[in-house]
N, C-alpha and C positions, 0 to 999 in steps of 0.2 A: 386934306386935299389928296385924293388919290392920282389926280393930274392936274396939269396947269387948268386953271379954271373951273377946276369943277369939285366941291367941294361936297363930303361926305361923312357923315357919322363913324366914328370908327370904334373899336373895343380893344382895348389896351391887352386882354384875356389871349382871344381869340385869334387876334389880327383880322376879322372878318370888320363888314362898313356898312353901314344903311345906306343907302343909293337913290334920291331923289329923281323916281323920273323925269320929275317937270325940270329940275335942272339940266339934269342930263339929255335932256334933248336940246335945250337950248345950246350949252357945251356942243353935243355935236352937230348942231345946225351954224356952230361958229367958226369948228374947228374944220381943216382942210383933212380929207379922209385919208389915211393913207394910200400910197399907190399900192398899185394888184401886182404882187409879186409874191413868189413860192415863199411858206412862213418858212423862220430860220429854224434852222434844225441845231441848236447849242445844246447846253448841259438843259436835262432835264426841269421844267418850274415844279419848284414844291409849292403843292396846293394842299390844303384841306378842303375835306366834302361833309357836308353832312347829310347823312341818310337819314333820319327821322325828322319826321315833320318839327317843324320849326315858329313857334309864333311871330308874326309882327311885334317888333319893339312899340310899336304907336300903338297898335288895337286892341294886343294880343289875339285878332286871329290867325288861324293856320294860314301858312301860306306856300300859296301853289309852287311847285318843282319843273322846270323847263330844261333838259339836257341839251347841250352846248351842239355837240354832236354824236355821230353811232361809235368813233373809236374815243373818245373824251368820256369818265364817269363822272366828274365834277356838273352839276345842275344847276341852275341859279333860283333864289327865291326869289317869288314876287306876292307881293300885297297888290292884288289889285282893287279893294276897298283904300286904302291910302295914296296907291300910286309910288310904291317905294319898294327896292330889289336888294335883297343880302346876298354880298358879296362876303363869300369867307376869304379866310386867309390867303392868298394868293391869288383867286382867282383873276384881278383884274390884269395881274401880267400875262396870267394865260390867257384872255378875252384880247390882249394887244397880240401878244407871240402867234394865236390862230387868226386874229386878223378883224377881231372882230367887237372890238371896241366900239366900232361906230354903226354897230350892228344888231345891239341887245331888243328894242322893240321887235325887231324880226324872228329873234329867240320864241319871244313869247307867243307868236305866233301859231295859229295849227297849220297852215302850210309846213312848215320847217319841222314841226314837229311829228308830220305827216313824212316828209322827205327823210329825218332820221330814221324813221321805223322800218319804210322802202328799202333804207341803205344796209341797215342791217337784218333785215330779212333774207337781202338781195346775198349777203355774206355769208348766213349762217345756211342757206343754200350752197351754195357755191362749196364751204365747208364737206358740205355732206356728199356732195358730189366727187369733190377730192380725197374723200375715205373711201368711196366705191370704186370709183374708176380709177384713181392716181394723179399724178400732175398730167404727166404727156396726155393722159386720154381728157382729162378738165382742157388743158391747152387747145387740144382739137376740137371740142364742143365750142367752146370761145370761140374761135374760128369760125367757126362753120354758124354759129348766132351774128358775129359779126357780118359774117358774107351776106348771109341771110335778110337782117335787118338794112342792106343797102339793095337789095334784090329787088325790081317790079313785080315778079312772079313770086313774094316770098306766101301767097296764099294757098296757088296751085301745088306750093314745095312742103306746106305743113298737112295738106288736105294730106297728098300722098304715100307721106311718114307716116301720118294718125293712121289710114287705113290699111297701109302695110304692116303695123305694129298692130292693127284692132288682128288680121287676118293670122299673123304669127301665133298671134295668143290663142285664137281659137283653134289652130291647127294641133298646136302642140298641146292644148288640153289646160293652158292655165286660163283658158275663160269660162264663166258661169256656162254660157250659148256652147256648148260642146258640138260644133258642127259636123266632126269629123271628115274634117278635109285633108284629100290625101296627096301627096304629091302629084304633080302631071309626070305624064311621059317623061317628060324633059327634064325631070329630076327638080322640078321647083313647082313652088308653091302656087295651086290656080282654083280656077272655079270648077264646081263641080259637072261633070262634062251629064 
């Protein structure tokens, strides 16, 4: 039994468990979810992961890999020909500690599996952005996405930038279109008179 009621294969080796969908839904269509609160932040859970493909104990086929989340590297296996998920060694306190015990169908999901890639796409941007510019100038970008994403006018504000950055580049010669535009009068940047 990995929790009250719900009972699972386990490996005396590994500590890892076979995990009975069809039980485990019933378990959690029994059990009250917990409540929505910040997961605790204690001593780190020791988990094992396994990286390489892994057979089902039932079929021996391989079986699919489903990441938890974008900062979590632990994944869970599923047989989806058996209907049954390996749990290694620790992971089901981490699936309770992130909250998400009553939540592994949605794991397996492509929505969720679509929303981690987003998340760490979204990251691994963000990253690069704060090797270019630094923190204070990432801060002010945030900003200014945020202002922007609450703005009515956030189309007329993006047309403006693209075109003011299409017009810089051609000015200053790092675009293909070398138009050779020269400053106005006025010491700024305009059309050609």
């Amino acid at each position: 039994m990995i929790d009250e009621y719900l009972p699972a294969m386990g490996c005396g080796t590994c500590h890892g468990c076979l995990l009975s969908l069809l039980y485990y839904r019933h378990w959690a269509e029994t059990q009250n979810e917990p409540a929505t609160e910040a997961p605790k932040t204690g001593p780190a859970l020791e988990t094992t992961d396994t990286t390489a493909a892994i057979a089902c104990p039932k079929c021996s086929r391989i079986m699919a890999k489903f990441k938890l989340s974008g900062r979590i590297s632990n994944r869970l296996d599923v047989c989806s020909t058996c209907d049954e998920a390996w749990l290694d060694g620790g992971e089901w306190e981490l699936l309770e500690a992130l909250q998400l015990s009553h939540k592994i169908p949605a794991i397996f999901t492509d929505a969720w599996q679509r929303r981690i890639r987003r998340e760490l796409t979204e990251e691994t941007r963000r990253e690069i952005l704060m090797r270019m510019i630094g923190a204070d100038g990432t801060a002010k970008v945030e900003e200014f996405r945020a202002w922007l994403a609450k703005s009515k006018d956030r189309s007329y504000i993006l047309t403006y930038l693209y075109r003011s950055a299409t017009a810089l580049r051609a000015c200053d010669g790092s675009s293909k279109n070398d138009s050779g535009c020269p400053p106005s009068a006025s010491g700024q940047l305009g059309a050609p008179a």
